[in-house]
C-alpha positions as CSV (number, residue, x, y, z in Angstrom):
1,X,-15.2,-5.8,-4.8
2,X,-12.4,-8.3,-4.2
3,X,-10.0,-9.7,-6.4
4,X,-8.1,-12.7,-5.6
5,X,-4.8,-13.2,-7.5
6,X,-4.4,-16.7,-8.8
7,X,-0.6,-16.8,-8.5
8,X,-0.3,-16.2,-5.1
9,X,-3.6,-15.9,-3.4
10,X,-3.5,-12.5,-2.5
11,X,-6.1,-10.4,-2.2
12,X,-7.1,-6.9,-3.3
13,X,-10.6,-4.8,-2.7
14,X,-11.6,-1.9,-4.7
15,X,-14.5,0.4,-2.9
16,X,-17.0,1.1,-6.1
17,X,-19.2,4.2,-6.5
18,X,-21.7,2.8,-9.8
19,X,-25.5,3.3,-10.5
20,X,-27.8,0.7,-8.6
21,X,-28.6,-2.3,-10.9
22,X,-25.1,-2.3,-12.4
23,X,-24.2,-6.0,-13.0
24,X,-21.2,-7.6,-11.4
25,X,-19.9,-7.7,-15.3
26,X,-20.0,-4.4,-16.2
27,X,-17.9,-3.7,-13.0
28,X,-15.1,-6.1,-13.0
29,X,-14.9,-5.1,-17.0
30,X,-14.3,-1.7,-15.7
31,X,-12.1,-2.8,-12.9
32,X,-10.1,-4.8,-15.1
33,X,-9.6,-1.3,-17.6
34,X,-8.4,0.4,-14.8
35,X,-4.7,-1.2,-14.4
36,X,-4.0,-0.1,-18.4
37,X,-5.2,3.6,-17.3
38,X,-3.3,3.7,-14.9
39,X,-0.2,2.5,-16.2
40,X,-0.5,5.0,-19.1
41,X,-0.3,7.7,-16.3
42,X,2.7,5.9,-14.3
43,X,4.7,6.0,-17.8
44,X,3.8,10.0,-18.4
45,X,4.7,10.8,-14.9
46,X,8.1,8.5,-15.6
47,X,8.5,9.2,-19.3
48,X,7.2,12.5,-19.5
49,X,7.3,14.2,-16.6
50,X,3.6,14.7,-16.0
51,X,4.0,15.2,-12.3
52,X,7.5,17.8,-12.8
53,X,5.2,20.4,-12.5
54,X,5.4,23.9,-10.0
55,X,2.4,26.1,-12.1
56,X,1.1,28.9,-10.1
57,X,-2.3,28.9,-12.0
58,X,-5.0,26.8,-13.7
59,X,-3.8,28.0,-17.1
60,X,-0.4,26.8,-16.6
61,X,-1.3,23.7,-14.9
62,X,-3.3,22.9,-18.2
63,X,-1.1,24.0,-20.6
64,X,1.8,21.8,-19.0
65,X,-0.6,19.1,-18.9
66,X,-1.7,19.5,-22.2
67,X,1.5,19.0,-23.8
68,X,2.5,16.0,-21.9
69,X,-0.8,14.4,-22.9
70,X,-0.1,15.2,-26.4
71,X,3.4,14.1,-26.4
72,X,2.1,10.6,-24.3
73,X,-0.6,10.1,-27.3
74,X,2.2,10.9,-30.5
75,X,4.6,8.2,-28.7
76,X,1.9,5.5,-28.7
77,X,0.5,5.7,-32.1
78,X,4.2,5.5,-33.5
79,X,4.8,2.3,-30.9
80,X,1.1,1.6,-32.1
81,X,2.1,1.6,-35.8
82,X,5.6,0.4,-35.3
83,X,4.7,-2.6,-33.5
84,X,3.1,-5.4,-36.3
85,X,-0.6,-7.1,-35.0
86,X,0.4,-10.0,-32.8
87,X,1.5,-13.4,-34.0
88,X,-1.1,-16.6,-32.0
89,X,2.3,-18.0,-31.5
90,X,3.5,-14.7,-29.5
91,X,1.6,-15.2,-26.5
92,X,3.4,-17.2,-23.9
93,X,2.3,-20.6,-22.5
94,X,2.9,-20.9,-18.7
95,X,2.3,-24.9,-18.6
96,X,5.4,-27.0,-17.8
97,X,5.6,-28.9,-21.2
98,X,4.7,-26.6,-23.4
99,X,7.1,-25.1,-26.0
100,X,6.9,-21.0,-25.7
101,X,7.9,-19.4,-29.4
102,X,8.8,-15.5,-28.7
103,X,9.9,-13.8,-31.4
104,X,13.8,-12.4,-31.9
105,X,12.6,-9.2,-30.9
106,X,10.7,-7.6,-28.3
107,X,7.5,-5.1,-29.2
108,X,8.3,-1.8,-29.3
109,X,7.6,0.1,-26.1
110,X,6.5,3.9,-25.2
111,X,9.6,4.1,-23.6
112,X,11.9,2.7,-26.5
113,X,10.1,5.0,-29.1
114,X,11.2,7.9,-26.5
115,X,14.7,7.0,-26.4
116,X,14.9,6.6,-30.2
117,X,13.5,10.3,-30.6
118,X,15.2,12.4,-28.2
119,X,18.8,10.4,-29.6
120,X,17.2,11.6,-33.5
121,X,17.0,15.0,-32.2
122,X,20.0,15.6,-30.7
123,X,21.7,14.6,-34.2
124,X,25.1,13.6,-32.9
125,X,24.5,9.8,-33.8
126,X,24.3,8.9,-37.4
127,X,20.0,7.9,-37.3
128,X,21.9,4.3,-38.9
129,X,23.3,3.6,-35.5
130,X,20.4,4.8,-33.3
131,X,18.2,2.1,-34.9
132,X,21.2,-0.9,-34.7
133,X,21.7,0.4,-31.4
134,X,17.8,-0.6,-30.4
135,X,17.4,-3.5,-32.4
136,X,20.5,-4.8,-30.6
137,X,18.9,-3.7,-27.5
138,X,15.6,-5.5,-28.4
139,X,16.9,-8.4,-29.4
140,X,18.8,-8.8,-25.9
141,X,15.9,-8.0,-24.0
142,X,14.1,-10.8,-25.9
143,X,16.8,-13.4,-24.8
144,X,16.3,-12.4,-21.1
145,X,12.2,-12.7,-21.7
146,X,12.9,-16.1,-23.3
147,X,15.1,-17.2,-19.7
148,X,12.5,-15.7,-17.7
149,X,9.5,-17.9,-19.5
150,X,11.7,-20.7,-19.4
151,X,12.3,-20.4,-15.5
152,X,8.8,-19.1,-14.8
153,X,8.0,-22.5,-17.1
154,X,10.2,-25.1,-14.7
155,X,8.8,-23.6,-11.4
C-alpha cells in the first residue's frame, strides 16, 4: 500500500500480510487503526516505562508488562471519563475564512491524568492546588492551540 499525505505530498508504503480477497477497504481501515495503536505504545514506553525493562525471564518480562499495561488502561478510562463527549464546534476548521471556536481548555490527556496522580500521591501539595495548578496549565496550552490554528489558518 501507499499513502500519500495531502499536506505535503509525501509518500509512505506499508508491506501488508492479509488473506487473499481482502478488499482495499478493509485494509486501509486497518492501516488507518494502526497510527492510534501505536501511539498508545509510544506514550507507555514514554509515560510508563514499558521499555525500562532488564527481566531475566519470561515471568518477569510479563509481569513487568502486565502492570504497565494495567496502569496505561486505568489512566485512559479516568482521561476517558474526565474528558466530556466532544462539542461539533470543537473540531477545528483549516479553511482561511473560517472562524475556529476551541474551547478555554484543552481535553485532558494520558499524560496530564499522570502528572495529577503521581503529585496526589506524593501528598506534599494541598490536592486544591494540584488541580488549579492543571487547569492553569490547560487553559494556557489552549491559548497556544488557538495561535497555532490561527497561523496554521493564514498560511
Amino acid at each position: 500500500m501507499i499513502r500519500r499525505r495531502i499536506a505535503d505530498g509525501d509518500l509512505a508504503f506499508f508491506t501488508t500480510w492479509c488473506p487473499t480477497g481482502t478488499s482495499i477497504e478493509t485494509l486501509v481501515a486497518v492501516e488507518g487503526h494502526r497510527w492510534a495503536i501505536e501511539d498508545s505504545f509510544e506514550t507507555a514506553k514514554n509515560e510508563f516505562g514499558l521499555d525500562h525493562n532488564e527481566s531475566r525471564s519470561w515471568h518477569g518480562w510479563h509481569r513487568h508488562v502486565s502492570l504497565v499495561m494495567l496502569a496505561f488502561a486505568m489512566m485512559a478510562v479516568i482521561r476517558h471519563r474526565a474528558n466530556p463527549p466532544p462539542q461539533k464546534n470543537e473540531t477545528p476548521n483549516y479553511g482561511k475564512n473560517q472562524s475556529i471556536a476551541i474551547p478555554s481548555l484543552i481535553r485532558w490527556s494520558i499524560q496530564e491524568v499522570r502528572r495529577i496522580a503521581i503529585r496526589l500521591a506524593r501528598k506534599r501539595i494541598q490536592p486544591a492546588h494540584v488541580i488549579a495548578w492543571s487547569l492553569w496549565r490547560r487553559a494556557h496550552q489552549a491559548t497556544a492551540q488557538r495561535a497555532h490554528f490561527k497561523a496554521k489558518r493564514q498560511l
